[in-house]
MILOGU-491709 format. One record per residue (C-alpha): residue number from 1; chain; x, y, z. Coordinates in pm, 1 decimal, decimal comma. Example, Ala and Ser with C-alpha at 12.3 -4.5 7.8 and 13.67 -1.06 7.14 Angstrom:
REM residues 2
  pos  unit        c1        c2        c3
    1     A    1230,0    -450,0     780,0
    2     A    1367,0    -106,0     714,0
REM end
This chain:
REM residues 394
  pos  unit        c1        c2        c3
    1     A  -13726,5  -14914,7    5262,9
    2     A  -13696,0  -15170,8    4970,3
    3     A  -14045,5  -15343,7    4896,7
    4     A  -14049,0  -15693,6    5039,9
    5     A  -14130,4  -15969,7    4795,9
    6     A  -14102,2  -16358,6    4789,1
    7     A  -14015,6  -16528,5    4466,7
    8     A  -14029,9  -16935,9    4428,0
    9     A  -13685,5  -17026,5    4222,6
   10     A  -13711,1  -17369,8    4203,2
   11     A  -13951,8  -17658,8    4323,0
   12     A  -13791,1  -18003,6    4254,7
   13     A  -13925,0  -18334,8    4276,5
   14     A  -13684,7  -18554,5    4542,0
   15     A  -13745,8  -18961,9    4623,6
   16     A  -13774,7  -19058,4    4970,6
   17     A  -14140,7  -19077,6    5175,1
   18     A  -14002,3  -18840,4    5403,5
   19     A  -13886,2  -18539,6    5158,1
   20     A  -14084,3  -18578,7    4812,6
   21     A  -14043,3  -18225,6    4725,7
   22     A  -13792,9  -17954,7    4775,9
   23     A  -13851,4  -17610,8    4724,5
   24     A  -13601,9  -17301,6    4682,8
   25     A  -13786,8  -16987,1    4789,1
   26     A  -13571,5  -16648,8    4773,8
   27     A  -13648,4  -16328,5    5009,4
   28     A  -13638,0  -15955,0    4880,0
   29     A  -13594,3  -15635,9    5060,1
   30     A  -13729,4  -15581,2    5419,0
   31     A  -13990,8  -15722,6    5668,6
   32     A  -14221,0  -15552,4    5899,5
   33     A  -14521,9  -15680,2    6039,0
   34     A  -14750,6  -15647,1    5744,8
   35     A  -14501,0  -15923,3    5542,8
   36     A  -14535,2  -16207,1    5834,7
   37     A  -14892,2  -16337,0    5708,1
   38     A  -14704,1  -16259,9    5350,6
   39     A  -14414,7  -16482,8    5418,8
   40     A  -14651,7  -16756,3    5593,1
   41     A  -14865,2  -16804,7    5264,0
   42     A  -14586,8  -16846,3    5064,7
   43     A  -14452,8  -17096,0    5253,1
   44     A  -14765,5  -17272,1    5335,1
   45     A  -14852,2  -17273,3    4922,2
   46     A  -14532,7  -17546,4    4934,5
   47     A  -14744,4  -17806,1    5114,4
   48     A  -14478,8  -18105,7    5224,1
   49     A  -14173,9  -17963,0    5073,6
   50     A  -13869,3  -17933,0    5194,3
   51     A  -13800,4  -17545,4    5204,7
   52     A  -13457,8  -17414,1    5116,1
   53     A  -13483,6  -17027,0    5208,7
   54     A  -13233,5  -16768,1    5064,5
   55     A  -13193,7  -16473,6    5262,4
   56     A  -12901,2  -16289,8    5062,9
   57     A  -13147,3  -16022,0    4900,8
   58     A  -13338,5  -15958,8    5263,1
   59     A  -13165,4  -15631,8    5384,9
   60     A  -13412,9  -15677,8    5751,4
   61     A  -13579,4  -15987,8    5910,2
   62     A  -13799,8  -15787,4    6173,5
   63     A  -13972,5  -15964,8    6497,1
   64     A  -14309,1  -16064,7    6335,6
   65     A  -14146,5  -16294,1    6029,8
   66     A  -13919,8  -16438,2    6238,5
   67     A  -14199,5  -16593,3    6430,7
   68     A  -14292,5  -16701,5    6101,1
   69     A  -13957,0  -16904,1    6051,3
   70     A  -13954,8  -17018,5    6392,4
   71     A  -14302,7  -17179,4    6368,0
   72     A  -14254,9  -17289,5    6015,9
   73     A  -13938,6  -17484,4    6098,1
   74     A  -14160,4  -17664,0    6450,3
   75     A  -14416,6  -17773,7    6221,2
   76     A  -14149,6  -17915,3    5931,3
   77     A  -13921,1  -18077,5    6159,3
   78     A  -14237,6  -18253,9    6356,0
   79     A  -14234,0  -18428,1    5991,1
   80     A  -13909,9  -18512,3    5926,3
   81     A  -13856,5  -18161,4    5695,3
   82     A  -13594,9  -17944,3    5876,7
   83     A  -13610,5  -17528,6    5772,9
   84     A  -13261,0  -17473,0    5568,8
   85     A  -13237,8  -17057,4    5561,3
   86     A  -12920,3  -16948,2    5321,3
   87     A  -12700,7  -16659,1    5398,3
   88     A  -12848,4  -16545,7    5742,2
   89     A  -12685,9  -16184,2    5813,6
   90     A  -12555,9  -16148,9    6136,4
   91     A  -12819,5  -15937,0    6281,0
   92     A  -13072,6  -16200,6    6176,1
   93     A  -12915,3  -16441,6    6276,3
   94     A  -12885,6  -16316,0    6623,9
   95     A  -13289,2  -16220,4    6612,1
   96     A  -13367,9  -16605,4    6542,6
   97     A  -13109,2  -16730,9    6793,8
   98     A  -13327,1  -16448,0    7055,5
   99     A  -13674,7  -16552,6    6999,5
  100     A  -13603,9  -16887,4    6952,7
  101     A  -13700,6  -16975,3    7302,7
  102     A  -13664,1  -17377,3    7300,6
  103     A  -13843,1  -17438,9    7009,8
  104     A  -13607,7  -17633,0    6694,5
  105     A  -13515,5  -17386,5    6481,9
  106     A  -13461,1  -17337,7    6099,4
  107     A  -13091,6  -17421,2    6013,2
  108     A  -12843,7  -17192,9    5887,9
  109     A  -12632,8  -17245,2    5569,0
  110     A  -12340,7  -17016,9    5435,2
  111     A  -12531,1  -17108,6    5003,0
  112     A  -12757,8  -17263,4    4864,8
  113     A  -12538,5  -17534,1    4694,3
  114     A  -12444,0  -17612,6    5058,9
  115     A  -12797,9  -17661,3    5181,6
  116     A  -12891,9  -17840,5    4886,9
  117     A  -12630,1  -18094,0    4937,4
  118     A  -12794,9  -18181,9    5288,4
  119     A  -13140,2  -18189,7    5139,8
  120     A  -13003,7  -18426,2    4869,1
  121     A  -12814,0  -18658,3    5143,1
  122     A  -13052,6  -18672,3    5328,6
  123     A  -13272,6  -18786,9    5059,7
  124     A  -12985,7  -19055,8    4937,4
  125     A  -12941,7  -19233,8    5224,1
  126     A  -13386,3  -19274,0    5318,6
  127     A  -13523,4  -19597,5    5190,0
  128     A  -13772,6  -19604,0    4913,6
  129     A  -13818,5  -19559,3    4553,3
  130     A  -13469,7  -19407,8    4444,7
  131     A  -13534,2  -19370,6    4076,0
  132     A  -13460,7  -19031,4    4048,2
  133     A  -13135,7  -19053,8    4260,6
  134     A  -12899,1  -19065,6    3968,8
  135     A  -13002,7  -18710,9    3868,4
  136     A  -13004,3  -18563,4    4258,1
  137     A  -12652,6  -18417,3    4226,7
  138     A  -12753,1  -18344,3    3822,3
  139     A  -13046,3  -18144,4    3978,4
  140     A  -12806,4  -17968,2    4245,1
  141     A  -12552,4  -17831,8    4029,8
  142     A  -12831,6  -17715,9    3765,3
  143     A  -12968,5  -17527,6    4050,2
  144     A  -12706,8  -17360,2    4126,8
  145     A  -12616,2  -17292,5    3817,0
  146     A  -12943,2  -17112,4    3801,1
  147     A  -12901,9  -16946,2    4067,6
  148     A  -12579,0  -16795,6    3932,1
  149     A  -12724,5  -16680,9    3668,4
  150     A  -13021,4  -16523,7    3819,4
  151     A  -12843,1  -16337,7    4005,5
  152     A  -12594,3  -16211,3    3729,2
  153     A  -12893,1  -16126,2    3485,9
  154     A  -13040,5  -15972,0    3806,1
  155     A  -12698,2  -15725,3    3805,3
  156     A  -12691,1  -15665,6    3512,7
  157     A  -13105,1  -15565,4    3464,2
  158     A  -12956,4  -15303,1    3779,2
  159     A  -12657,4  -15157,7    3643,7
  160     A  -12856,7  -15112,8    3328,3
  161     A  -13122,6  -14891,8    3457,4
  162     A  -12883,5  -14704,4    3680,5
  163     A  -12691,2  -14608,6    3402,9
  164     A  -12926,3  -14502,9    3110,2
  165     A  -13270,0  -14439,9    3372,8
  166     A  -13412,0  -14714,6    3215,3
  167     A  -13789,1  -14692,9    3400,5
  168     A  -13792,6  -15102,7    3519,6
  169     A  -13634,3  -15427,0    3506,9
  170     A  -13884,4  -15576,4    3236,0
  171     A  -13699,7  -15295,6    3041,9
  172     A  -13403,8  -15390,8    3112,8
  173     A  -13441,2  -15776,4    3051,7
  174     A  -13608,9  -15720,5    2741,9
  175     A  -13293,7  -15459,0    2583,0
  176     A  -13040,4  -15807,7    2715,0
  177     A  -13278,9  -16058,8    2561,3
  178     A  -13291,1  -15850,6    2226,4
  179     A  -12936,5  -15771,8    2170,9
  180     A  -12805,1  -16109,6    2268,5
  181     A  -13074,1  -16267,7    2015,3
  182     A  -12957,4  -16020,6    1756,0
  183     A  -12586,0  -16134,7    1824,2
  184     A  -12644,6  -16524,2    1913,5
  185     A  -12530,1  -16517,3    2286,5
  186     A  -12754,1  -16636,7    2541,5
  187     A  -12854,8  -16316,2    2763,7
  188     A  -12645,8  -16440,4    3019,9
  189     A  -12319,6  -16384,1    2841,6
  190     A  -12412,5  -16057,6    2754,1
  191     A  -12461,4  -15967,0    3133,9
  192     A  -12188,2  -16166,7    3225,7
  193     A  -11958,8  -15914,6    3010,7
  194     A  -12166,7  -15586,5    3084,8
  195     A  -12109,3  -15592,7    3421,5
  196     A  -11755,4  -15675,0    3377,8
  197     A  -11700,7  -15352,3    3150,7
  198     A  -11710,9  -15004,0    3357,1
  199     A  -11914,2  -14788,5    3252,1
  200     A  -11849,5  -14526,9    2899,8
  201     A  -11828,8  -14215,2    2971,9
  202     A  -12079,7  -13934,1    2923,3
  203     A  -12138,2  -13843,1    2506,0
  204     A  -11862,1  -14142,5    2414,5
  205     A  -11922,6  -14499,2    2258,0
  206     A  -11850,3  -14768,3    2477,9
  207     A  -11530,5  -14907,6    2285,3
  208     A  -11432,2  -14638,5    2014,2
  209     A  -11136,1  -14741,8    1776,4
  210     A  -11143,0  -15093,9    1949,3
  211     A  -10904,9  -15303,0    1683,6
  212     A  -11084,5  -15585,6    1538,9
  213     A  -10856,9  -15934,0    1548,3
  214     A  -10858,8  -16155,8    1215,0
  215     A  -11040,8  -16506,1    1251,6
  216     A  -10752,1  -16757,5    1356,3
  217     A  -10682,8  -17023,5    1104,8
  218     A  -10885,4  -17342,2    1202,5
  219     A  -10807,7  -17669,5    1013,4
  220     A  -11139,4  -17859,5    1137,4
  221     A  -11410,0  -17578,9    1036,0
  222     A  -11383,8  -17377,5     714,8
  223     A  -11655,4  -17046,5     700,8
  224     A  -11905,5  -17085,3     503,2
  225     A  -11838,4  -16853,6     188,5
  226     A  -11683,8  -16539,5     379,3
  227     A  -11931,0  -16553,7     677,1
  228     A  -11748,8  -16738,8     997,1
  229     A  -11943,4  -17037,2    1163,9
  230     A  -12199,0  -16968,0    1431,8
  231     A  -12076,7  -17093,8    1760,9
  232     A  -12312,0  -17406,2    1755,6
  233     A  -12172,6  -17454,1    1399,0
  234     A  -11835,1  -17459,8    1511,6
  235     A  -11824,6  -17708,8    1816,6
  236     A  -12008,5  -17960,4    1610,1
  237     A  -11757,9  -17895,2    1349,9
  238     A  -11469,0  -17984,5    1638,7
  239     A  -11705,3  -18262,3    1773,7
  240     A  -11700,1  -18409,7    1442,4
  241     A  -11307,5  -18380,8    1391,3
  242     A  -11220,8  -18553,4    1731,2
  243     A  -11441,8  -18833,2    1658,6
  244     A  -11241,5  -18847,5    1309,0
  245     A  -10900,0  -18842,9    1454,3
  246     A  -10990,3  -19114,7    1760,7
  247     A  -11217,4  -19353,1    1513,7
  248     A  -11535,4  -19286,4    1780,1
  249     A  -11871,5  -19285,9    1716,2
  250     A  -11972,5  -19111,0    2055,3
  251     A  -11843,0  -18746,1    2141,9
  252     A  -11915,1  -18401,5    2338,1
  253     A  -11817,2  -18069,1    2389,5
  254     A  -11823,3  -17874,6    2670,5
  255     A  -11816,4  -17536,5    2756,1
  256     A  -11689,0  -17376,0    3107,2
  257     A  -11880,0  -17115,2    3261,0
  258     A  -11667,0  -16860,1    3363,9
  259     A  -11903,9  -16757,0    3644,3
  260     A  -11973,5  -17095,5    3845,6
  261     A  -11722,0  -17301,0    3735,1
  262     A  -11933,4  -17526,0    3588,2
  263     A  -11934,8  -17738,0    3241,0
  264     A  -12181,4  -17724,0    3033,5
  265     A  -12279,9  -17983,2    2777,8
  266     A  -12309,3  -17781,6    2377,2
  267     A  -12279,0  -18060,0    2113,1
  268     A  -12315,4  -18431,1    2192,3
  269     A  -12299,2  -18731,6    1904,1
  270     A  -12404,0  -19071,2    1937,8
  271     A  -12492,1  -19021,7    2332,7
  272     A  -12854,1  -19146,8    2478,1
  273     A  -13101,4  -18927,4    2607,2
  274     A  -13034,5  -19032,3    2961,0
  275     A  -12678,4  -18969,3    2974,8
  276     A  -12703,1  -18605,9    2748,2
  277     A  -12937,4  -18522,1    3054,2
  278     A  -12741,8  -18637,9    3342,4
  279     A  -12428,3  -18464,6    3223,3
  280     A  -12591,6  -18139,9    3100,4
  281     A  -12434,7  -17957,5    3368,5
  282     A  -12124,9  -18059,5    3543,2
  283     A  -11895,8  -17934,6    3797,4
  284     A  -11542,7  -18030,3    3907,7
  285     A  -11590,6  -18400,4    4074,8
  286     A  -11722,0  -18694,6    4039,0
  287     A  -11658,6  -18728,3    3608,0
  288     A  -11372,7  -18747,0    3427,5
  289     A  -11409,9  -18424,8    3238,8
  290     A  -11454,3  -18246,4    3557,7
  291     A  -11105,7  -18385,6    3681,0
  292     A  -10957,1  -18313,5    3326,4
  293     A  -11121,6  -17903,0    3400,5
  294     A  -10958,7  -17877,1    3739,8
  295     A  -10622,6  -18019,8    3650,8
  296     A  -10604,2  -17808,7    3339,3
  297     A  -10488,9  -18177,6    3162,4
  298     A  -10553,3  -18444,2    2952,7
  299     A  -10747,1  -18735,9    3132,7
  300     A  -10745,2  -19105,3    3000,6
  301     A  -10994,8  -19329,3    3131,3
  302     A  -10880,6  -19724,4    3037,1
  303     A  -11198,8  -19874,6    3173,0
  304     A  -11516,3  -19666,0    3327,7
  305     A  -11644,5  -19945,6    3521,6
  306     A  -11311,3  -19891,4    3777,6
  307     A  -11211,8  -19552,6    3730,8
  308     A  -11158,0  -19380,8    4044,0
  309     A  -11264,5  -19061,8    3847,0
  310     A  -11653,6  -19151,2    3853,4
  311     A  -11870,3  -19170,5    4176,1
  312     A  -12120,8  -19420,4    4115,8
  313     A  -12441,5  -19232,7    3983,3
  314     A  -12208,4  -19100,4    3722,2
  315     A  -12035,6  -19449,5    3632,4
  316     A  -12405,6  -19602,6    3578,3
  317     A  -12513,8  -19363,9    3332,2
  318     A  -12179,0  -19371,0    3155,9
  319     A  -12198,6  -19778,5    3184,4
  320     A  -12606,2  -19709,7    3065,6
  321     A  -12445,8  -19526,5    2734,9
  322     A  -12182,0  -19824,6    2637,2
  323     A  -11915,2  -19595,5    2744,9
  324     A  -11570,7  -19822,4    2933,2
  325     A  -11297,2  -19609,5    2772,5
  326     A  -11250,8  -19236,7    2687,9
  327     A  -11024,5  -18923,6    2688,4
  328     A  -11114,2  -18609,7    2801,2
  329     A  -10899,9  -18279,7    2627,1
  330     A  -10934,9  -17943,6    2774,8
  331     A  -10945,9  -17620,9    2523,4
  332     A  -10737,3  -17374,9    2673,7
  333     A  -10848,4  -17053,4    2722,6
  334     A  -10669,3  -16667,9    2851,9
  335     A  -10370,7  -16762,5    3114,5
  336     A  -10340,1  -17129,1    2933,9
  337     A  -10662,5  -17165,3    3215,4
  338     A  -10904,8  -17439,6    3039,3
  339     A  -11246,7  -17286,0    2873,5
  340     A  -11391,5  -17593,5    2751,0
  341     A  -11360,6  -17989,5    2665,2
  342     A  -11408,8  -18183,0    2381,1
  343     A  -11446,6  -18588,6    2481,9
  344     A  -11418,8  -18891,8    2279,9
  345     A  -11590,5  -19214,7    2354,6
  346     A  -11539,4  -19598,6    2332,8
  347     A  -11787,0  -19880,8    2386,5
  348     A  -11493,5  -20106,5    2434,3
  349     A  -11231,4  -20042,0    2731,9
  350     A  -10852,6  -20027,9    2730,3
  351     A  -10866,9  -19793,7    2390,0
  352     A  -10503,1  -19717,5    2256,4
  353     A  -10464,3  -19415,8    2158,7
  354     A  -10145,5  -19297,4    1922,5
  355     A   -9917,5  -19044,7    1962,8
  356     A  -10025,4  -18922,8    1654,1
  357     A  -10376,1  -18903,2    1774,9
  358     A  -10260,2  -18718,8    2061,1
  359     A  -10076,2  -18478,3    1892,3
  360     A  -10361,2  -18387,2    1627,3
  361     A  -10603,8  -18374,4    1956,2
  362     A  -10360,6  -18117,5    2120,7
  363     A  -10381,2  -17926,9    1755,3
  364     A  -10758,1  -17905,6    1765,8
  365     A  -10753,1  -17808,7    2123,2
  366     A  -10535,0  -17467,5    2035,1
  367     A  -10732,0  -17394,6    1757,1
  368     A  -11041,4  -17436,9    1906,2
  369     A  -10920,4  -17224,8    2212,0
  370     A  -10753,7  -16953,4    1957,1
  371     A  -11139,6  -16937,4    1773,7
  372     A  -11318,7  -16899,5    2065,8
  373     A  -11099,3  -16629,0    2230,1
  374     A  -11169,5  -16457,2    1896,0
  375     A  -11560,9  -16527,1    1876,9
  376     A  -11518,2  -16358,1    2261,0
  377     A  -11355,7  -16086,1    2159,7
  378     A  -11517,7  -15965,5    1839,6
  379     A  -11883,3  -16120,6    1901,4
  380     A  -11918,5  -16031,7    2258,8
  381     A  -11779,8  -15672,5    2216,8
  382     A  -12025,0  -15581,0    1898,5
  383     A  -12260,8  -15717,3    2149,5
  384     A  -12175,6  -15466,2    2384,1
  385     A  -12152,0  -15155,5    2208,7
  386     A  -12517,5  -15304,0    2038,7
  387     A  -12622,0  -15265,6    2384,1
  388     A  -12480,0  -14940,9    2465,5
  389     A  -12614,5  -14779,9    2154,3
  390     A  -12972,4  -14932,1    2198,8
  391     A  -12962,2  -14828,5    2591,1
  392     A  -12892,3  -14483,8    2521,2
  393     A  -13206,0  -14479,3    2273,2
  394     A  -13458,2  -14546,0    2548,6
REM end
């Protein structure tokens, strides 16, 4: 039976008298009766928080800590704090619904984005302080962009000690953390593309004879001597050249996460603190660059105080930054599928733009999407066979 264990992944601060706090606590392994005082500490070391439980690494939820849940969601929802659990299995779910016996019970949520975007409505629509509100669904999607990549890394750290009998996960963290240092990826990228790749087979290098693509031509970012540009290097370079073909003096570039979907914000000019934090992580709605990601097109935005594109938390802090008009240009990536977006910004609204600036825009996208599908390719796999090599060593 896997050891039980009960790990705090996030603990944000929420306004609203009746919520204050939410916390995101995660479940490991099985339950017996030894775990219910266990699971009753942890959860009683939150205080007032609202508790978001995630249940998708618990492979049992015996009797005893189901009493637990049951009594911890009475004593939350006598306050106005309901018991969210995440990803209930069926055979849990049916234990809760049996002992149950009258009492209000925790409620059950297919993710954790879901039940954080209860908690989060909840704590929109209470009266009170609301300074914070702006940055609920900000907070949201950085969760569960955290959560993403927990849970990747968490693969990864898995497949690696499977594979070369590496003795723990600290192990296995540390060889990611190294080799993606070594190679300037975050660690994430490197488990996002190790567990992609099946696995070498015994006595062979991971990739042997893999042909090495030539750098694409980029008009925007030269090398430096006969070295290429570092990645940060090169989307400031393309931040800079948009802002030089639309005349702006505010920009950003954003990357896609191939894993959640989500954009994330790399090189910024001219933006205010307030706005660089709001839109550090993105998804899909409520912005224009998250329309321009999930129509794969071009989005103009004449005037940002009536675009239908922004919800209001995201107009205010766009509004905040001296922002009314702007254009939003994916980089496409593999399958002409968009892998990032480069913005432009205009503290004046109803911006023309040319057809010449158009054109040059729609240049710097394709070489911008050529470069990085070549820093993927020839970065990312000497990154890999790093790892490989280095595993095999331990």
């Amino acid at each position: 039976m896997q050891q039980f264990s009960c790990e705090t992944l996030a603990d944000l601060t929420v306004p609203g008298p009746a919520t204050g706090r939410l916390a995101v606590i995660a479940l490991y392994g099985a339950t017996d009766a030894a775990t219910g005082p266990v699971l009753a500490a942890a959860f009683a070391a939150h205080g007032s928080a609202q508790l978001v439980v995630d249940l998708s690494g618990l492979h049992r939820l015996d009797l005893a800590c189901a009493e637990v849940l049951h009594a911890c969601a009475e004593a939350a929802a006598a306050h106005g704090r309901p018991l969210r659990l995440v990803a209930c299995a069926p055979e849990a779910a049916t234990l809760l619904a049996r002992t149950r016996a009258g009492r209000t019970g925790p409620e059950l949520y297919r993710s954790v984005a879901d039940a954080l975007a209860a908690a989060l409505a909840v704590a929109a629509a209470l009266p009170g302080p609301a300074a914070a509100a702006p940055y609920l669904r900000t907070d949201a999607v950085e969760l569960r962009h955290a959560l993403h990549t927990q849970a990747l890394t968490g693969r990864a750290q898995g497949m690696l000690m499977e594979r070369y009998g590496l003795r723990d996960a600290d192990t296995a963290d540390a060889l990611l953390v190294g080799v993606a240092r070594r190679h300037g990826l975050r660690p994430v990228h490197l488990a996002s593309a190790f567990v992609r790749q099946t696995a070498p087979r015994p006595g062979h290098v991971r990739f042997p004879g893999h042909p090495r693509p030539a750098e694409p031509a980029v008009g925007f970012a030269r090398p430096a001597g006969h070295r290429p540009p570092s990645l940060s290097a090169f989307l400031d370079a393309l931040r800079d050249a948009v802002c030089a073909i639309t005349h702006a003096d505010m920009a950003d570039v954003q990357l896609i996460d191939a894993g959640d979907h989500t954009l994330r914000l790399e090189s910024h000019r001219g933006l205010p603190a307030d706005f660089v934090r709001f839109f550090a992580v993105v998804d899909d709605v409520c912005s224009a660059c998250g329309q321009a990601a999930r129509k794969g097109q071009r989005v103009v935005v004449d005037d940002v105080a009536t675009a239908p594109e922004y919800d209001e938390p995201s107009r205010a802090v766009m509004l905040a930054a001296h922002s009314r008009s702007l254009q939003c240009t994916p980089i496409p990536g593999p399958d002409d599928r968009p892998q990032g977006m480069f913005s432009t910004l205009h503290t004046r609204p109803g911006h023309a733009y040319t057809e010449a600036e158009f054109g040059a825009l729609d240049t710097a996208a394709r070489e911008a999407g050529a470069w990085l599908d070549w820093y993927r390719a020839t970065t990312v796999t000497d990154a890999l066979e790093d790892l490989h090599r280095a595993a095999r060593l331990r």
